[in-house]
TIRO-856479 format. One record per residue (C-alpha): z, y, x; residue number from 1. Coordinates in steps of 0.5 Angstrom, whole numbers, plus 500, padded with zeros to 3 digits. Example, Ala and Ser with C-alpha at 12.3 -4.5 7.8 and 13.67 -1.06 7.14 Angstrom:
BEGIN
<Z=516&Y=491&X=525&k=1> $
<Z=514&Y=498&X=527&k=2> $
REM end
This chain:
BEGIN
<Z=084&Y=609&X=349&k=1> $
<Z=088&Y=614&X=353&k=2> $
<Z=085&Y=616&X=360&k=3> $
<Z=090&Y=619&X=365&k=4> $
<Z=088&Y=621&X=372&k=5> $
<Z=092&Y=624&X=378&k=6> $
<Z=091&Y=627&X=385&k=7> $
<Z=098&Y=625&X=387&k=8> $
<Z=097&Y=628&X=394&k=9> $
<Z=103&Y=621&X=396&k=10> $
<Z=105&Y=616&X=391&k=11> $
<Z=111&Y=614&X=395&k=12> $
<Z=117&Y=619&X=393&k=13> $
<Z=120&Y=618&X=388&k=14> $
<Z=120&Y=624&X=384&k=15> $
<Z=113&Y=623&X=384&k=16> $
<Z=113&Y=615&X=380&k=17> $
<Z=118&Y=618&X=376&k=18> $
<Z=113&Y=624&X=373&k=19> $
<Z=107&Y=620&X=373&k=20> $
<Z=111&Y=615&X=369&k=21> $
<Z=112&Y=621&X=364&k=22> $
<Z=106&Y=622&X=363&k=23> $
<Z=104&Y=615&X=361&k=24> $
<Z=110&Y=616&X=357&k=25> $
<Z=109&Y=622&X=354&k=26> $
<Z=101&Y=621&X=353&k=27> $
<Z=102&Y=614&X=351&k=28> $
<Z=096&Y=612&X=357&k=29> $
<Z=093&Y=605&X=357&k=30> $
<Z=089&Y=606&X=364&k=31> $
<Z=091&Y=611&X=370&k=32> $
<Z=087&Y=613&X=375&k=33> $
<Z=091&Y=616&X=381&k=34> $
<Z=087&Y=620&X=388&k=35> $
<Z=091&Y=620&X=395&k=36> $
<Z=096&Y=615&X=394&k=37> $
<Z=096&Y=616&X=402&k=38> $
<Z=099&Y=609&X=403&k=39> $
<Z=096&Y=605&X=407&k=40> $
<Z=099&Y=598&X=405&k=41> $
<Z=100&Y=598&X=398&k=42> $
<Z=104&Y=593&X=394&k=43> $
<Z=107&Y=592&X=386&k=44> $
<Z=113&Y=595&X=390&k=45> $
<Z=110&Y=602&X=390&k=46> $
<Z=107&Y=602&X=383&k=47> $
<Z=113&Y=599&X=378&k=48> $
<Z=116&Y=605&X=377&k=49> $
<Z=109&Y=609&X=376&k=50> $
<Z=110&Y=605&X=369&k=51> $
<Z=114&Y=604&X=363&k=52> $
<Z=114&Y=597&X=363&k=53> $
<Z=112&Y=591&X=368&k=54> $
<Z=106&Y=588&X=364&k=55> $
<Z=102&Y=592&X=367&k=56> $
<Z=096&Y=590&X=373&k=57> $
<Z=093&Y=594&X=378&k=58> $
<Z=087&Y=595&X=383&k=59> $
<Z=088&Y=600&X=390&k=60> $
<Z=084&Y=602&X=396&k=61> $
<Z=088&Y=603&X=402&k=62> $
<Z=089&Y=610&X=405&k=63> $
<Z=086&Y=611&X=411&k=64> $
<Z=092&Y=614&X=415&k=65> $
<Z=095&Y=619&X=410&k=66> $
<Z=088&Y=620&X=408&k=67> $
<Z=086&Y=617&X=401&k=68> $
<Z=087&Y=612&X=398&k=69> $
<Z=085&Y=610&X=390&k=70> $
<Z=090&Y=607&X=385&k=71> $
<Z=087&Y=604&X=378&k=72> $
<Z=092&Y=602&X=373&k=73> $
<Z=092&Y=599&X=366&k=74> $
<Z=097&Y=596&X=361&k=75> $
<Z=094&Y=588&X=361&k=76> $
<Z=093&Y=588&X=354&k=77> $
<Z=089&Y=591&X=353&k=78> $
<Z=085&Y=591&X=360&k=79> $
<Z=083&Y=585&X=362&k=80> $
<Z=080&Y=585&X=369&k=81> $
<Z=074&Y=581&X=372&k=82> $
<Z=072&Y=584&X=378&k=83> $
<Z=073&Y=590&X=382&k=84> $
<Z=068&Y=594&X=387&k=85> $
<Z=071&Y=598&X=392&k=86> $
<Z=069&Y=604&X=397&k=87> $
<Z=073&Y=608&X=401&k=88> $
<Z=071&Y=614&X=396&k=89> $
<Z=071&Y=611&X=390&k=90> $
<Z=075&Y=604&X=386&k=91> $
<Z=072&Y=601&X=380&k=92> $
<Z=075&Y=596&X=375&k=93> $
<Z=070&Y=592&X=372&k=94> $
<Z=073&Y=588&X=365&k=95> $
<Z=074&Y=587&X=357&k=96> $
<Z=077&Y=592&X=353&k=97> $
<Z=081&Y=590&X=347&k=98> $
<Z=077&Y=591&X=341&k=99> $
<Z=069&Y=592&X=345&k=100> $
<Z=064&Y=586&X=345&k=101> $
<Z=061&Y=586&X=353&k=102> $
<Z=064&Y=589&X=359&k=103> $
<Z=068&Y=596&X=361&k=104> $
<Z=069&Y=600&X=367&k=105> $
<Z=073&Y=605&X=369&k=106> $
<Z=071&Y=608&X=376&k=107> $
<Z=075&Y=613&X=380&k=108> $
<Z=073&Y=617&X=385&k=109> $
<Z=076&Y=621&X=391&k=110> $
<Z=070&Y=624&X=394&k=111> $
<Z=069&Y=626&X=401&k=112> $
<Z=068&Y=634&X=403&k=113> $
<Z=061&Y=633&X=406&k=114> $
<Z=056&Y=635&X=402&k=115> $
<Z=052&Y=630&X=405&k=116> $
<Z=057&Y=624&X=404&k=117> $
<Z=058&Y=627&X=397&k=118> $
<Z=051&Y=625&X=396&k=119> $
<Z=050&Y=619&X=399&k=120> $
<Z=057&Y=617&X=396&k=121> $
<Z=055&Y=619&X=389&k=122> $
<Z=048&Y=615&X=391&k=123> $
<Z=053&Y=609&X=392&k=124> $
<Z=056&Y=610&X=385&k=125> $
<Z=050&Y=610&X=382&k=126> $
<Z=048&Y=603&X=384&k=127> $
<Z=054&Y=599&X=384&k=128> $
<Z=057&Y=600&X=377&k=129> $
<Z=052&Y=598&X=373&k=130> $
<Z=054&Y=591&X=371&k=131> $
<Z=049&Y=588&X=366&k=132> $
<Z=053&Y=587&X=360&k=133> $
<Z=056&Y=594&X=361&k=134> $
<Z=057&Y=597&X=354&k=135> $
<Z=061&Y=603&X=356&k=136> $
<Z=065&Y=606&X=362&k=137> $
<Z=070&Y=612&X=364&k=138> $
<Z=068&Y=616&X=370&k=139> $
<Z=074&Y=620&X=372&k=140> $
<Z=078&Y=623&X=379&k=141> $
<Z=077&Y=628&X=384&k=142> $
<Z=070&Y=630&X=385&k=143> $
<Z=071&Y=636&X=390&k=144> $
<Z=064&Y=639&X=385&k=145> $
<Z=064&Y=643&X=380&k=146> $
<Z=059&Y=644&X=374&k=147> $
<Z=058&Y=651&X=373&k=148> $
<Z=060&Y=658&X=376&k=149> $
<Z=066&Y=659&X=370&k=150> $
<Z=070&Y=653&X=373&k=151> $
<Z=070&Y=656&X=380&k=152> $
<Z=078&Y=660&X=382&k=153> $
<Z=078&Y=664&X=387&k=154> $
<Z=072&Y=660&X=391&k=155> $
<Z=066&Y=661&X=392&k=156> $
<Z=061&Y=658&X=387&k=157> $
<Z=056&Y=654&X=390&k=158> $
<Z=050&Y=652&X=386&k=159> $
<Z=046&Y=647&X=391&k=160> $
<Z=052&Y=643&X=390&k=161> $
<Z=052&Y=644&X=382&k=162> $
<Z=045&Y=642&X=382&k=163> $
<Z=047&Y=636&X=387&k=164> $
<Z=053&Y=634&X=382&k=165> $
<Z=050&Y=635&X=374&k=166> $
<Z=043&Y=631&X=377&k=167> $
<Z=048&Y=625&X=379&k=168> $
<Z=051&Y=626&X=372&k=169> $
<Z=044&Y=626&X=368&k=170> $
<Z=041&Y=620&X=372&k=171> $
<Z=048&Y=616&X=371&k=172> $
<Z=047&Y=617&X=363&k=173> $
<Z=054&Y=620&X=363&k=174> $
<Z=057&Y=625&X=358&k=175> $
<Z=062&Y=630&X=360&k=176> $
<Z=069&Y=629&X=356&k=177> $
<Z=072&Y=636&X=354&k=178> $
<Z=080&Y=636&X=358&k=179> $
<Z=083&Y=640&X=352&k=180> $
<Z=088&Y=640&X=347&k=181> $
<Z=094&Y=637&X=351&k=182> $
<Z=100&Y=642&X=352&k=183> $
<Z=100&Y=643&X=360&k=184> $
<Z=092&Y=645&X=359&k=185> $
<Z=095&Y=650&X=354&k=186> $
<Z=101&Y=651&X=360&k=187> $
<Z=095&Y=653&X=366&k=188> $
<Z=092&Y=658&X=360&k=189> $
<Z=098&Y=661&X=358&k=190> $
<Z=100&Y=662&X=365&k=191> $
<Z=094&Y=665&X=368&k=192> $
<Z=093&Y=669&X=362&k=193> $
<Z=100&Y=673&X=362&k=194> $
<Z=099&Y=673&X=370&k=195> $
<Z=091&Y=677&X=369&k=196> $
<Z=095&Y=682&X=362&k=197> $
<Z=099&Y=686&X=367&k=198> $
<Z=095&Y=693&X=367&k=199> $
<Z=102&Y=697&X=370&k=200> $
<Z=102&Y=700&X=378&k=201> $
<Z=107&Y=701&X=382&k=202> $
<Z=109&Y=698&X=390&k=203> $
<Z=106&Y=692&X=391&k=204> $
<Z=112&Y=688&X=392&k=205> $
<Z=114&Y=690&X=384&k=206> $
<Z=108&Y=689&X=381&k=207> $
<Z=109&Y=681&X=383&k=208> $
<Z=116&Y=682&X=381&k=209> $
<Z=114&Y=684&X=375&k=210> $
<Z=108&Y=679&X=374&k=211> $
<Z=114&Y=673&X=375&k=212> $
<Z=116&Y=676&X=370&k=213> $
<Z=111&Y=677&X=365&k=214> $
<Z=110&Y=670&X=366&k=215> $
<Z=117&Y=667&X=365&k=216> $
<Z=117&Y=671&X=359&k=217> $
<Z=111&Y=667&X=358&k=218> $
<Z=114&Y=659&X=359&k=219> $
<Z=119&Y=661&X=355&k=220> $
<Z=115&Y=662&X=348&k=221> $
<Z=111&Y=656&X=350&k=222> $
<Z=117&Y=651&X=352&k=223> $
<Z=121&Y=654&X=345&k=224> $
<Z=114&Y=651&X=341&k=225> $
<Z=113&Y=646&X=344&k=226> $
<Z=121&Y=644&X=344&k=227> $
<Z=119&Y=644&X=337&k=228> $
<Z=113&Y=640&X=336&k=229> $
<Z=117&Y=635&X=340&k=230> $
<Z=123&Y=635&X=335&k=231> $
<Z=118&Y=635&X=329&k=232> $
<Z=115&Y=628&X=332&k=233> $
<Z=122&Y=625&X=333&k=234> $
<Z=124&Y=626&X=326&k=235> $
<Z=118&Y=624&X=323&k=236> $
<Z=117&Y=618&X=327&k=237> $
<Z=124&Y=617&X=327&k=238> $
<Z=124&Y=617&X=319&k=239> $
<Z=118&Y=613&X=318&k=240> $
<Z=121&Y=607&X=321&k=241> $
<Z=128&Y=607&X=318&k=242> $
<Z=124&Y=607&X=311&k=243> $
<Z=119&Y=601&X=315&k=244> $
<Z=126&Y=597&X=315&k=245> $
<Z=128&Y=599&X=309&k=246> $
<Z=123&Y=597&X=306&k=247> $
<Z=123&Y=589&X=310&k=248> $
<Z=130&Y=588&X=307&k=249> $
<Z=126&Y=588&X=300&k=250> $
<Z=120&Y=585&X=301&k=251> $
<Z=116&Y=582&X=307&k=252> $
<Z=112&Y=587&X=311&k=253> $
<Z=104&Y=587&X=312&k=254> $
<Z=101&Y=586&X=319&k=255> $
<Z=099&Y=594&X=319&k=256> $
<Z=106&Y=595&X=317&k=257> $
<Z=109&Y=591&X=323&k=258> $
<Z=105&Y=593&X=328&k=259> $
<Z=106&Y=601&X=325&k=260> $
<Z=114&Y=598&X=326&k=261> $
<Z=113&Y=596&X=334&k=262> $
<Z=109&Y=603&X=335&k=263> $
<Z=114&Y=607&X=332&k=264> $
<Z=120&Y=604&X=335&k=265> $
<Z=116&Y=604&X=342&k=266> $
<Z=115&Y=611&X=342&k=267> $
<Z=122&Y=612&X=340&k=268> $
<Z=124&Y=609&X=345&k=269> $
<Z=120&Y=614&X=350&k=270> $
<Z=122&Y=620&X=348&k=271> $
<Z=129&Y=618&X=349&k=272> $
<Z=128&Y=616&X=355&k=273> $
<Z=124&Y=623&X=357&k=274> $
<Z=131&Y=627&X=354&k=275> $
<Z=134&Y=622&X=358&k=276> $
<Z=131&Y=625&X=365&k=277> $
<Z=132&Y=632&X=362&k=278> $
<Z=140&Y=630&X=363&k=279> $
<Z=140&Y=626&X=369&k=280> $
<Z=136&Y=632&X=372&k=281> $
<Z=142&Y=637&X=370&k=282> $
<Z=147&Y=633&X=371&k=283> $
<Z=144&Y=634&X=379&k=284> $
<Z=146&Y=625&X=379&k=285> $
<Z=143&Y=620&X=383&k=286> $
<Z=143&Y=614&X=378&k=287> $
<Z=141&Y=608&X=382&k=288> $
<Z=138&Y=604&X=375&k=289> $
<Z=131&Y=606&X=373&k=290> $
<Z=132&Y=608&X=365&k=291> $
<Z=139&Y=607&X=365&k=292> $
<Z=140&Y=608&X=357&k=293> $
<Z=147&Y=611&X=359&k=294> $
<Z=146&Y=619&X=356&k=295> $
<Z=154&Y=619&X=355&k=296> $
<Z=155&Y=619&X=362&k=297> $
<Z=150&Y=625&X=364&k=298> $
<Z=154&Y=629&X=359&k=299> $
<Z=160&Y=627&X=361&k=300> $
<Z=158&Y=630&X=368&k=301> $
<Z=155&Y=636&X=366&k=302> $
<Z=161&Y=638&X=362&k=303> $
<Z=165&Y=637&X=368&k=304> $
<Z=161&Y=641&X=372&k=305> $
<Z=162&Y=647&X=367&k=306> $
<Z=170&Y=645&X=366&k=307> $
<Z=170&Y=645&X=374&k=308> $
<Z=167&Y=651&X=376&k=309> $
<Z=171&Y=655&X=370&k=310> $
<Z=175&Y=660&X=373&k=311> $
<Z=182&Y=659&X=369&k=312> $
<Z=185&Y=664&X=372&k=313> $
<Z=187&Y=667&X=379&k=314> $
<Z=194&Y=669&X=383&k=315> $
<Z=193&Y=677&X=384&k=316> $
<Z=198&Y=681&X=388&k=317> $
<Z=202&Y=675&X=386&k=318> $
<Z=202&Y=674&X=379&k=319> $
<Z=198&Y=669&X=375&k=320> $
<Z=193&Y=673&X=371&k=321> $
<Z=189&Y=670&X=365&k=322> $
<Z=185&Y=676&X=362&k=323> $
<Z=178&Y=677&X=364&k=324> $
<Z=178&Y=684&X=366&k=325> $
<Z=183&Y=684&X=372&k=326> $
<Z=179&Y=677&X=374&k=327> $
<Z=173&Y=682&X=374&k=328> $
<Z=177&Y=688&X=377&k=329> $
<Z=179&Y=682&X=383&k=330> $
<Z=173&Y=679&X=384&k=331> $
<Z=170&Y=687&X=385&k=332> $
<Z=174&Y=688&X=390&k=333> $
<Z=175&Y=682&X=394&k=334> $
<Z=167&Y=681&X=396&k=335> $
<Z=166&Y=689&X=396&k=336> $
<Z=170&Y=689&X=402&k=337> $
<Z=166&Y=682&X=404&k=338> $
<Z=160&Y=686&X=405&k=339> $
<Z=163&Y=692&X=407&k=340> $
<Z=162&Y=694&X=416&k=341> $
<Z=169&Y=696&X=419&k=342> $
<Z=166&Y=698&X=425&k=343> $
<Z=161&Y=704&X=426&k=344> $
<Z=160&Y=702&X=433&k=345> $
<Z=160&Y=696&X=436&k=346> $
<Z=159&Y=694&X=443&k=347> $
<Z=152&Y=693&X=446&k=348> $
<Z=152&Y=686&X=449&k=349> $
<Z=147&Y=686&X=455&k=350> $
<Z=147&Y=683&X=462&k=351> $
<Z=142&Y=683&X=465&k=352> $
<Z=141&Y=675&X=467&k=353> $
<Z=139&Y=673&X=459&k=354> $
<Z=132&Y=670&X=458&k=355> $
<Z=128&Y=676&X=456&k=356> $
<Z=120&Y=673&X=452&k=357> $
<Z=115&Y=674&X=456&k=358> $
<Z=109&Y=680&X=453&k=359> $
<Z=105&Y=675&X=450&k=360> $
<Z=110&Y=672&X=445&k=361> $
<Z=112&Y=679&X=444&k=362> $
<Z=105&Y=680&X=442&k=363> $
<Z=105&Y=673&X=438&k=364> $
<Z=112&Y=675&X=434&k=365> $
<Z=110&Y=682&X=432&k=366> $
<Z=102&Y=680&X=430&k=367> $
<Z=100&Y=680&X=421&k=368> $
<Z=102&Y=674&X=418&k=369> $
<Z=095&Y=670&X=416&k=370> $
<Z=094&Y=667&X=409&k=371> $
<Z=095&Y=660&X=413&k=372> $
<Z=101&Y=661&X=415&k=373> $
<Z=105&Y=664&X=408&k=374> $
<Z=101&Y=658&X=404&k=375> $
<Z=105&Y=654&X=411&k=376> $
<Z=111&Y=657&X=409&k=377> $
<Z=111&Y=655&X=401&k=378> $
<Z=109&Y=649&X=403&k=379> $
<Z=114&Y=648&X=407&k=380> $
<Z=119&Y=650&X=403&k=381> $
<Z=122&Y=644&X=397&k=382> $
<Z=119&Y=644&X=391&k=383> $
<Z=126&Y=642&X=388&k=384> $
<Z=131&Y=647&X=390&k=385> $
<Z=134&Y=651&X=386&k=386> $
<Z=131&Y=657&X=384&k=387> $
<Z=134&Y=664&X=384&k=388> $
<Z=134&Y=670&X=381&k=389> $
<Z=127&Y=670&X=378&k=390> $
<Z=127&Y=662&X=376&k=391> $
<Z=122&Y=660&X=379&k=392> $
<Z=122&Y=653&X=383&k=393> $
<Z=117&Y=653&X=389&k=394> $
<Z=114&Y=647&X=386&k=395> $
<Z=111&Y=652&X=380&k=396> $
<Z=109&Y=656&X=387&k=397> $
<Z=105&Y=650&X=389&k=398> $
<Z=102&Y=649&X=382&k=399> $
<Z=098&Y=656&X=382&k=400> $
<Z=098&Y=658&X=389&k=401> $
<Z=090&Y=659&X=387&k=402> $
<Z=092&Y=664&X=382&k=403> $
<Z=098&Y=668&X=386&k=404> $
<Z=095&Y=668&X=393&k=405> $
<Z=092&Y=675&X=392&k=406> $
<Z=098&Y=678&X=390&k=407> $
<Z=102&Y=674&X=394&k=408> $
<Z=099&Y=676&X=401&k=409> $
<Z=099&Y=683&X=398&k=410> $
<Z=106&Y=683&X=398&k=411> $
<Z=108&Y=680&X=405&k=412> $
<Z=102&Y=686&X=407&k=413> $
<Z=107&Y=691&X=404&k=414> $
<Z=113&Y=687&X=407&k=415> $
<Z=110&Y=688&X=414&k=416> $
<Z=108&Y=696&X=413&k=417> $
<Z=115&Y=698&X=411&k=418> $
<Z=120&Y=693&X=413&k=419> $
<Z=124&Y=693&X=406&k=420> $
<Z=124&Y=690&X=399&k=421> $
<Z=123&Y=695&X=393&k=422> $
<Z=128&Y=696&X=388&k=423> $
<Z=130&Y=689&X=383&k=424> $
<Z=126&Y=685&X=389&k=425> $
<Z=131&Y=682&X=393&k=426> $
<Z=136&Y=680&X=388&k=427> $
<Z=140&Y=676&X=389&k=428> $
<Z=146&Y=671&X=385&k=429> $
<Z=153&Y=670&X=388&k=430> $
<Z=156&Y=662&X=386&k=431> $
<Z=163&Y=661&X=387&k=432> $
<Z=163&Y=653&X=388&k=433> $
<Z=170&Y=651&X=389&k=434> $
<Z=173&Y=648&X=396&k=435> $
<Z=180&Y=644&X=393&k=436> $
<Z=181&Y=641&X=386&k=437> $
<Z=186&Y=647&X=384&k=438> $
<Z=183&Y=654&X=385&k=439> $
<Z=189&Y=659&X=385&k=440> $
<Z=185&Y=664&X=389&k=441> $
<Z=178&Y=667&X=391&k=442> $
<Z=180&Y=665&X=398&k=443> $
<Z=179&Y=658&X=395&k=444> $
<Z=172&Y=659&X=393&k=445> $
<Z=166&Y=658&X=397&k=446> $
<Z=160&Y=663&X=396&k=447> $
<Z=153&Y=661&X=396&k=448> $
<Z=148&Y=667&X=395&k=449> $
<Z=141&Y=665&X=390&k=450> $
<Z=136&Y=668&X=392&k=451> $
<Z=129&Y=670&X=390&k=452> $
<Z=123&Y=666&X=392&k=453> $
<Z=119&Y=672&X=394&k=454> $
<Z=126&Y=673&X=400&k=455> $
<Z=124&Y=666&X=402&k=456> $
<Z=117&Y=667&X=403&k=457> $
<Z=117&Y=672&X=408&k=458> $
<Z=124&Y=668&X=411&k=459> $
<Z=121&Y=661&X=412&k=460> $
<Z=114&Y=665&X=415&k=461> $
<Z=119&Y=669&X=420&k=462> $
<Z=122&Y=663&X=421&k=463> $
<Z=116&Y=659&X=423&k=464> $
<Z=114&Y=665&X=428&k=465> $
<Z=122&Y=664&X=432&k=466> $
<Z=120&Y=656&X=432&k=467> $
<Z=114&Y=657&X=437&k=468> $
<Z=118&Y=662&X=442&k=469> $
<Z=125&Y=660&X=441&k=470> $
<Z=125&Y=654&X=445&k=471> $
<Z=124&Y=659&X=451&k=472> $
<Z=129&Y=664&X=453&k=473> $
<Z=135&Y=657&X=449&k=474> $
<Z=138&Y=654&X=454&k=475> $
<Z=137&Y=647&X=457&k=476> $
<Z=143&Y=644&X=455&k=477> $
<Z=143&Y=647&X=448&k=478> $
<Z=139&Y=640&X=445&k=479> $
<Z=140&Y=641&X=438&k=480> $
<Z=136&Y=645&X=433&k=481> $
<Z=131&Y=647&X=437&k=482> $
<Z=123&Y=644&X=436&k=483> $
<Z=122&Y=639&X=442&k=484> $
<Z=129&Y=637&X=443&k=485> $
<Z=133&Y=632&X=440&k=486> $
<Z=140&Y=633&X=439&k=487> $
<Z=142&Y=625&X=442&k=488> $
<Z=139&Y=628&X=449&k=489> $
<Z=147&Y=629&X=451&k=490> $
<Z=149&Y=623&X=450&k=491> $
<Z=143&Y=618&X=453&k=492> $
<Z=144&Y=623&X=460&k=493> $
<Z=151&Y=622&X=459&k=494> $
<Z=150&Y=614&X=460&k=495> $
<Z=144&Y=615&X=463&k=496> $
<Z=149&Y=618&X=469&k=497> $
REM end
């Protein structure tokens, strides 16, 4: 019996049914447990892709809003629900398993934030989820508790709250499973040890950049093991059922066997369909059939790709050049001149009627950013983006917000004191993407600057400062790209005249 449990924090993206549905497929789950669904309405539409097949049932509690909301999944043979008791803080699944004589309830809990809600919630629990024939249960979820001080990170342990919680756990007869022994439990210890190694000194915005580093070196090594661990598997299953159909050629197989046959054959079909999404995600398509087998395709686009952005040659001084050097050479000088000033003085643009801020939105603009709003702006950014420089994804940002927060909001501290970045911060990559289908000059390219992820949290923080005062000194009829007007405002006046 595999148990997974998820808070989601919203199950209607797409990207977000598609990881759960890895996780089921890759852990080989039989019953899921999923907090925060945030969906008010919940049908079989919105869970059919969480799962690597349609024989699959399901138990929810709506969301209040877009807050909550439980989902309970299991694969029907070998689940099979009699009832259900539900809460808006907790969903049980009452039913048989597989292989177990009386009855199995697998009890997912969303708990409230108030300590007195916790405790009349738990109290509720224990109540109601005790069904005569019970010989086994499963209690999994959010808790918002921890048992000891070493589970608590960067907060404060509480111990009436603990006390609370493990008197909850004795008078219910439950025992804690240790959650271990998976690979992205050993990815967060990987993580977190590399991230506490770093005994250097320095600017606190190069000790972060340094950090980041230490850390990538550290996913690196891990994703290389586990890459390999991965292929060892595929090779030995794959072995194991290519030497089960030999033998069905010879003689009939036995029930173990056969059921070995479909297990393997099953778990081939996961793994390639888990590569498969790798490639997807590189090629950048948007495929509309779900677990479209078609790998030759995504290759295809990838080699594409390469073979479209693949600089040939260029025109130089009206001549065709092929060798790299002069194409380095050229590329130097078109883009050193690109960020060259020609002029060392410009005029000054005053006119005494623009709009000026008032001294209150000066004082707003210039006040030190606070934790809220630098945790607002990676927040705000998207998970998915391209990483820069420094590889990092604002998602893996996200993911361990509670370890990088302290060394994050030192950064912007030093970034606020000194108005510039410490050498290697700011790097940047130049891309060329191709505007026409035959390049023959660098005019012909369009250059796209990758930048880091510490470069875009202090412009998305700033970005957030100018939204609250711009709308005052823009004027009226600039109806777009100013938070509170609507770029259709022209044309409803136009016909409204």
């Amino acid at each position: 019996m595999n148990v997974l449990s998820l808070n989601v924090r919203g199950i209607g993206e797409t990207h977000k049914t598609e990881w759960v549905r890895r996780l089921k497929v890759e852990h080989c789950i039989n019953f899921c447990g999923i907090q925060e669904s945030q969906i008010s309405f919940i049908s079989r539409v919105n869970l059919v892709g969480c799962w690597d097949s349609h024989d699959f049932d399901w138990d929810a509690v709506d969301a209040v809003g877009r807050s909550g909301g439980i989902i309970n999944l299991w694969e029907k043979i070998y689940f099979d629900r009699t009832d259900t008791i539900k809460s808006r803080f907790f969903l049980a699944s009452i039913g048989n398993w597989r292989g177990k004589i009386g009855e199995t309830i697998f009890v997912n809990v969303y708990a409230p934030q108030s300590i007195a809600e916790k405790k009349k919630h738990y109290g509720t629990i224990s109540k109601t989820s005790k069904p005569p024939d019970l010989e086994c249960g499963c209690f999994f979820g959010d808790f918002n508790y921890v048992r000891y001080p070493e589970e608590r990170l960067n907060s404060i342990f509480c111990p009436y709250t603990a006390d609370a919680f493990n008197n909850f756990i004795l008078e219910a007869g439950l025992l804690e499973h240790n959650m271990g022994g998976r690979k992205y439990t050993h990815m967060w210890d990987d993580v977190c040890q590399a991230w506490n190694s770093f005994t250097g000194s320095g600017l606190l915005d190069e000790t972060l950049a340094a950090k980041l580093r230490i850390i990538k070196n550290a996913i690196k090594n891990w994703r290389r093991k586990e890459y390999e661990k991965e292929m060892k598997m595929f090779d030995e299953l794959k072995r194991r059922v290519l030497e089960l159909d030999s033998n069905a050629e010879s003689r009939n197989l036995s029930e173990a066997e056969i059921s070995e046959w479909r297990e393997g054959k099953k778990k081939l079909i996961e793994m390639e369909d888990i590569r498969r999404l790798d490639l997807k995600q590189k090629s950048k398509v948007k495929w509309t059939v779900e677990g479209d087998e078609n790998s030759k395709f995504f290759h295809g686009v990838i080699k594409n790709k390469k073979r479209r952005n693949r600089i040939h040659g260029l025109i130089i001084n009206g001549v065709w050049e092929t060798e790299v050097k002069p194409i380095q050479k050229e590329v130097w000088r078109f883009f050193k001149s690109k960020f060259e000033e020609p002029f060392i003085f410009r005029p000054k643009f005053v006119n005494p009627k623009f709009k000026r801020l008032s001294l209150e939105d000066c004082i707003e603009l210039e006040k030190p950013f606070s934790p809220e709003e630098i945790k607002a702006a990676i927040y705000g950014c998207g998970s998915e983006k391209a990483p820069g420089p420094d590889g990092f994804t604002f998602k893996f940002l996200k993911t361990f917000w509670p370890l990088m927060a302290k060394d994050i909001m030192l950064f912007v501290k030093h970034f606020e004191t000194n108005s510039w970045f410490g050498k290697g911060c700011n790097s940047s990559f130049i891309s060329l993407a191709p505007k026409i289908k035959d390049l023959l000059t660098l005019n012909d390219f369009r250059p796209i600057s990758l930048i880091g992820s510490l470069y875009k949290i202090i412009a998305k923080a700033l970005s957030f400062l100018l939204k609250k005062v711009i709308g005052s000194i823009i004027g009226e009829t600039q109806t777009a790209f100013v938070e509170g007007r609507n770029i259709l405002d022209g044309p409803i006046i136009i016909n409204e005249v």
